[in-house]
Every structure is written in structure tokens, then in C-alpha cells.
C-alpha positions in Angstrom: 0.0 0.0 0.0 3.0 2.2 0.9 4.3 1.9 -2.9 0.9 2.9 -4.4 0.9 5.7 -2.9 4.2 7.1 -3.1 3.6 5.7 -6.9 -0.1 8.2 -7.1 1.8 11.2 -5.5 4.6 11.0 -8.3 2.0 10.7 -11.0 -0.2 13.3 -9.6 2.7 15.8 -9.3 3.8 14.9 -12.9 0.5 16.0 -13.9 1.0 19.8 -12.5 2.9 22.6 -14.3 3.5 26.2 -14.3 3.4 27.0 -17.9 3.6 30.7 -19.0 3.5 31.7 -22.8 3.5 35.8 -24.1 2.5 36.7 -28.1 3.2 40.2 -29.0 2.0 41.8 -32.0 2.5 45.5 -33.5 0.2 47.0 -36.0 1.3 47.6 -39.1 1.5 51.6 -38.4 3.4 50.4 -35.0 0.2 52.6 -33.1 -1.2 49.4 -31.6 0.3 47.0 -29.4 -1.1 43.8 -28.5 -0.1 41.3 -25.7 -1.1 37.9 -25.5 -0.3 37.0 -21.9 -1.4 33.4 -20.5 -0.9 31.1 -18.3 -1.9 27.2 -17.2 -0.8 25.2 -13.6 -2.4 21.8 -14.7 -2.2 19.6 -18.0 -5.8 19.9 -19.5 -6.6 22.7 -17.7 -7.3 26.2 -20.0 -5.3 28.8 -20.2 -5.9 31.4 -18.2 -5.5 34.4 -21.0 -4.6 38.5 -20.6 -5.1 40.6 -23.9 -3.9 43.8 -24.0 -3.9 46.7 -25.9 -2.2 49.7 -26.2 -2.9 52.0 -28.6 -2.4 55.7 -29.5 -2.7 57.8 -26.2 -5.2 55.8 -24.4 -5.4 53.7 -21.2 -4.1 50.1 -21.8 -7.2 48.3 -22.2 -7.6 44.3 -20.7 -9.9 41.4 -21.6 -9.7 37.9 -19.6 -10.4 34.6 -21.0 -10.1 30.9 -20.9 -8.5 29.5 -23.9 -8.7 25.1 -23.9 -5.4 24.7 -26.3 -3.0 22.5 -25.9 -0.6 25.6 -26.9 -0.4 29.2 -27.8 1.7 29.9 -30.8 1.7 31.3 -33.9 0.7 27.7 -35.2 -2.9 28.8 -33.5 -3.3 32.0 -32.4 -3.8 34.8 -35.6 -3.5 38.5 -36.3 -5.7 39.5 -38.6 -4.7 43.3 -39.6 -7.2 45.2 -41.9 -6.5 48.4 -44.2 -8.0 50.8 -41.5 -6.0 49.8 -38.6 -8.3 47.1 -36.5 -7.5 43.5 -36.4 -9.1 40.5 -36.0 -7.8 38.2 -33.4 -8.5 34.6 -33.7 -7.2 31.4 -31.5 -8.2 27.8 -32.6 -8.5 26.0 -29.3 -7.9 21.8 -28.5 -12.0 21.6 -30.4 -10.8 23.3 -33.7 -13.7 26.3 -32.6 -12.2 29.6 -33.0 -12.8 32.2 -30.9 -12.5 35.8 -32.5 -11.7 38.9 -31.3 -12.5 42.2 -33.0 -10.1 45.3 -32.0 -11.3 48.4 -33.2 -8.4 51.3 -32.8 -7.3 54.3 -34.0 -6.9 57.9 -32.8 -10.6 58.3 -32.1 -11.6 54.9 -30.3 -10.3 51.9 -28.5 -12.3 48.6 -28.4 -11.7 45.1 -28.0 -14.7 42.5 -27.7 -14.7 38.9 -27.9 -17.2 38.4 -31.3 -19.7 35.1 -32.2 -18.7 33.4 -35.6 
């Protein structure tokens, strides 16, 4: 009995990590900044997600999310850039369902929302 559970408390703590992972992105003007700050303690847990923007002279605006990916890289997280300045932020999580962001920026306005597909 003693070995199974010295055996169950290695496995367990195998199963816990501090993972940490940071995307930055610039518009193409270098006006915006993105951040993409998140961070996970257990293997199939979400990520526990920051975005941030920074953009022309206001405030730094924050949005918090779960993401359910196995990772956050440029493999599956996406900057979409249009002509006028916003982007369109989209992550595919573990599912393949993408969840979009829309980030509307420019001298006049700051706005980030999550968006339905």
C-alpha cells in the first residue's frame, strides 16, 4: 500500500505545471500593441489568457479569458490586420472552434470584444 501511494503522488505531481507563454503583436502603423499573456498550472486545464492593448494615447485596455489549447503559438493563435487599422484576433483551441476577437483602434476609439462566428 505504501508503494501505491508514493507511486499516485509521483503521477499526480507529474500532472502539474507552471506553464507561462506571451504573443506580442504590432500594427502595421506600430500605433497598436497587442499582448497575449497566459498562463496554465495543470495539464488539460485552459489557459488562463490576458489581452492587451495599447494603442495611440489611451489607457491600456484588458480582456480575460479561458483559452482550452494545448498551446499558444503562432501555429494557432492569428492576427488579422485590416487596411483601416483594427485587427481581428482569432485562436483555434484543443475543439478546432475559433474564438475571434475584433479590435477596433485608432486615434478616435479603443475597443476590444470577444465576437460570435
Amino acid at each position: 500500500m505504501k508503494y501505491i501511494t508514493i507511486v499516485l503522488l509521483i503521477a499526480l505531481s507529474a500532472c502539474k505545471l507552471n506553464q507561462s507563454k506571451t504573443i506580442e503583436e504590432d500594427s502595421p502603423n506600430k500605433k497598436v500593441h497587442i499582448t497575449l499573456s497566459a498562463t496554465k498550472t495543470m495539464i488539460g486545464e485552459p489557459w488562463e489568457c490576458q489581452l492587451k492593448v495599447k494603442a495611440y494615447s489611451f489607457e491600456e485596455g484588458l480582456l480575460k479569458f479561458e483559452i482550452s489549447a494545448d498551446e499558444l503559438s503562432s501555429e494557432n493563435v492569428h492576427f488579422n490586420w485590416e487596411p483601416n487599422g483594427n485587427c481581428m484576433i482569432e485562436i483555434v483551441q484543443r475543439d478546432k472552434d475559433i474564438r475571434t476577437f475584433k479590435l477596433i483602434a485608432n486615434e478616435q476609439e479603443l475597443q476590444l470584444a470577444e465576437v460570435s462566428n
